[in-house]
N, C-alpha and C positions, 0 to 999 in steps of 0.2 A: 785635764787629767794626764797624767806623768804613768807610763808604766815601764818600772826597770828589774836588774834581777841585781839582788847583792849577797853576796855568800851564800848563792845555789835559791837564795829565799826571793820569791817573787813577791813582789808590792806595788802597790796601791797609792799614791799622793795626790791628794785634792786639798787646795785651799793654802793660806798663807796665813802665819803665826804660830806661835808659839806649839810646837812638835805633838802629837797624840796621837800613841801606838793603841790600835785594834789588835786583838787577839781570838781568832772562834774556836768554836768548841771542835770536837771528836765527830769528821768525815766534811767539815765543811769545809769555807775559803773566806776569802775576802771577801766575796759577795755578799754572807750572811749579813755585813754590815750597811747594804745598800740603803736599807728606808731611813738609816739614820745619819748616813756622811754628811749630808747636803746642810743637813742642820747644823752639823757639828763646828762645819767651814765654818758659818756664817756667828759661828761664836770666835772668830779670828783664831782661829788654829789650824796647822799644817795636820790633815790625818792623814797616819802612815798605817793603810790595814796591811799583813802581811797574809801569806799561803805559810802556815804552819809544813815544816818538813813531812813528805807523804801526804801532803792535801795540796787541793787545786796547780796549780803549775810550777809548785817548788818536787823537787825530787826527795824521796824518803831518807833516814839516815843511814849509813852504810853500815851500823852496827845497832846494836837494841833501840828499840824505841817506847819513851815512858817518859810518864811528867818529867822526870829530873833529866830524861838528856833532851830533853824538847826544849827545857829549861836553861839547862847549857848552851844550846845552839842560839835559844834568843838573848841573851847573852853576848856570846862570842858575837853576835851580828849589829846588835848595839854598840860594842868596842870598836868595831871595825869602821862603823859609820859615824861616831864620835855623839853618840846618842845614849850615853849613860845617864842616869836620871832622870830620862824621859815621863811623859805622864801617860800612862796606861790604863787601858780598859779591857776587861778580859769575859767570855760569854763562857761558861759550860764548863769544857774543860778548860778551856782558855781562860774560864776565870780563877780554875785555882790553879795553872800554870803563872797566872799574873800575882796568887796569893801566896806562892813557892817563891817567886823571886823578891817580892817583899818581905817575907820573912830571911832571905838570905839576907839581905840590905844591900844597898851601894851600888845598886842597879837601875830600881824604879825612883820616879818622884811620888806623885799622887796615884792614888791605883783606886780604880771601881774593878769590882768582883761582881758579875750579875747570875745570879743560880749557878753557884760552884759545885762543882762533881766532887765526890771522896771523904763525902762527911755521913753518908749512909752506915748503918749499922744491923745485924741480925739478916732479919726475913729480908729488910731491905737489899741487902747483897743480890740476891736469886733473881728476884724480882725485877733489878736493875737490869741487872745482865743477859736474863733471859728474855726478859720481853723488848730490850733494843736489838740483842741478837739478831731475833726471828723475824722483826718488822726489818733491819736492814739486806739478810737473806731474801727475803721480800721484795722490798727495793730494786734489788739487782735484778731478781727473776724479770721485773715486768718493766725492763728498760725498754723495750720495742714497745708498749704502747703508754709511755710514762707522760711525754707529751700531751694526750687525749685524758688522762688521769686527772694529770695536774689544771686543764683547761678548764676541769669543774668544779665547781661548788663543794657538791658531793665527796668528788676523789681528794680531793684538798681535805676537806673533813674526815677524810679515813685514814690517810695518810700522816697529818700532824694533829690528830686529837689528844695525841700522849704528850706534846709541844709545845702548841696553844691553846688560849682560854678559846679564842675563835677561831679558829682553824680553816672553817669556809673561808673568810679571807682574807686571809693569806696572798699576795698578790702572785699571780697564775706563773709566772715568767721566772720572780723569786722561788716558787717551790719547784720549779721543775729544775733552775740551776742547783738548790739544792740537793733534790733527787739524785741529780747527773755526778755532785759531786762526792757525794755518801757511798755510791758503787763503786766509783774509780778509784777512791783512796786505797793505795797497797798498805798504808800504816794500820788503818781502820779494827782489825780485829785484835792486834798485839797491841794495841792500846786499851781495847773496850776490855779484853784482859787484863792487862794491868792497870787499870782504873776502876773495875771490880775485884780481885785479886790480888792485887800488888802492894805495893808500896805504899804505905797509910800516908795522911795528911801530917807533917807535923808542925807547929805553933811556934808561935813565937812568943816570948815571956811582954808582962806590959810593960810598955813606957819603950821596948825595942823598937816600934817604925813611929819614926817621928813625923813621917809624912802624912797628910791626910790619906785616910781606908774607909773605903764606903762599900759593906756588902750588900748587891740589892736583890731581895727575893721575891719572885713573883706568888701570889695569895694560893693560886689555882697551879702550881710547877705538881704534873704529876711524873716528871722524872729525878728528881731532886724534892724530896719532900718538904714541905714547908717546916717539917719538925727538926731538920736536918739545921735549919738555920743556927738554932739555941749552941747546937753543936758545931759551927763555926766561929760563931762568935765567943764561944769560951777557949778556942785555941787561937784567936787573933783576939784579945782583949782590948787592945787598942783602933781596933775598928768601931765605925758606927754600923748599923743595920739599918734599912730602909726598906719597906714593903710597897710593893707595886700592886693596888690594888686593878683584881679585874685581867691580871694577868697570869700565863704559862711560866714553861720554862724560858722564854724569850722575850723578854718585853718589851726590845728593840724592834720586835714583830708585832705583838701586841698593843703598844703603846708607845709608838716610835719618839715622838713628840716631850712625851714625860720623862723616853730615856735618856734623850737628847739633852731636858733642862738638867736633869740629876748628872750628866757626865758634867758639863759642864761649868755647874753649881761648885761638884763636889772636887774639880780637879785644878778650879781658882780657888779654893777656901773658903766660898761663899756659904750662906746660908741654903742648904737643903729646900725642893720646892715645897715638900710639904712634912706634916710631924708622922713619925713612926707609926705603922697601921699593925692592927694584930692581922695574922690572918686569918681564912675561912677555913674552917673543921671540913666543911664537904662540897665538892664544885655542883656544878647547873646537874639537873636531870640528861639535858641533849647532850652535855660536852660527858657524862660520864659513859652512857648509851652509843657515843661515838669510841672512847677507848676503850670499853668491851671489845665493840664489833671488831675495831680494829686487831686488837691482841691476841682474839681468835682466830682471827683470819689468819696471822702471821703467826699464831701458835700453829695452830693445823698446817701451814706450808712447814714449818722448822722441822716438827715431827716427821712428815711425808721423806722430805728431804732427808734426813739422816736413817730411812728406810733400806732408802736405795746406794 
């Protein structure tokens, strides 16, 4: 493992072949990619996960921060390392930062989009925004016993029930890196602002990315609704869509193994591991009974908190 800093962005390189930029979503890092590098290598390719500016150990941007200058920056940092038309994979918001620079063009090669943010619409806005809010307000409060949280089963399942299909495990080490890095991000709220608020998604016309586009959605994503899909896929027409069954918003968490074949399927030109799945109208009893409890919990801290 190589770890270097290039245009303020710190990264990630494992593995030899053919280049594959990682991209995570809003408050994470490089990390979020760990249960799936090891695979990814061993499909002969170099993966470059980066620290999105204002996450894990790249520094914020010195001026607004929002898809399009996030967008810019990964960019600018592609140019500079001679990595234009690299092949991409992008989680969260990272995946519709990865679906902003393919519609730009001339940037990306092959792009996987996995549960992309900013395809919500109505009730869904509030919903979005208020209940990550309050669960990352949350987050920061109980950073002295975050370690003991995330050691359990339990805390694990309270904590990413709104994230995963199974959330209990979640590996203990992964969630608390995660935890650690949700608090620390200074970008974190002007972002979740303007990815609720901001700036809409826009499209690109068909037959525009002639590269292969794979958006994949998890069945069970209760932060990105699975209805949200229909509405990605008719501003990227030239994407395929792929359902992750049995999975959250993360199915590199979920279903690391599946994410693995599908990055790698889809960013040789290969045949998809499996055919397009619909998904599920309503998740398990346990996993919905965990993102109640959770929301509450972190509803009633949000509320208390803006009391005082």
């Amino acid at each position: 493992m190589r770890i270097q800093a290039f245009m303020k962005f710190h990264t990630v390189r494992r593995g030899s072949g053919k280049p594959l930029l990682l991209v995570h979503g809003i408050g994470g890092s490089w990390a979020s990619w760990e249960l799936v590098i090891d695979r990814l290598t061993k499909g002969d390719r170099e993966v470059i996960a980066i620290d999105l500016p204002g996450h894990g150990r790249t520094p914020p941007l010195s001026g607004p921060t929002s898809v399009s200058t996030l967008a810019d920056a990964v960019t600018e940092f592609l140019k500079e390392e001679g990595l234009l038309g690299i092949d991409a994979v992008g989680s969260s918001m990272g995946a519709r930062l990865v679906l902003e620079l393919a519609r730009r063009g001339g940037v990306l090669g092959a792009v996987v989009s996995l549960d992309p943010g900013g395809f919500w619409e109505g009730w869904e806005v509030p919903v979005f925004y208020y209940s990550v809010a309050a669960s990352v307000r949350l987050v920061r409060a109980l950073q002295p016993v975050m370690p003991a949280i995330t050691s359990s089963p339990v805390g694990r399942t309270a904590l990413f029930a709104q994230f995963s299909a199974h959330p209990w495990s979640v590996p203990s080490d992964l969630a608390l890196t995660e935890m650690r890095s949700f608090a620390a991000s200074p970008s974190f709220d002007e972002l979740l602002q303007n990815l609720a608020h901001g700036e809409v998604q826009r499209g690109s016309p068909k037959g525009s990315v002639v590269a292969p586009l794979v958006i994949g959605w998890g069945e069970d994503d209760h932060v990105c609704l699975p209805r949200q899909a229909a509405r990605a896929k008719s501003k990227f027409p030239d994407a395929q869509l792929y359902w992750f069954p049995n999975c959250g918003h993360f199915p590199q968490w979920d279903s690391p193994e599946l994410a693995a074949r599908l990055i790698l399927a889809a960013t040789s030109g290969d045949s998809l591991p499996q055919p397009e799945r619909r998904y599920k109208s309503m998740p398990s009893t346990r996993v919905k009974w965990a993102i109640a409890v959770s929301l509450a919990v972190a509803g009633s801290f949000l509320f208390r908190s803006q009391r005082h």
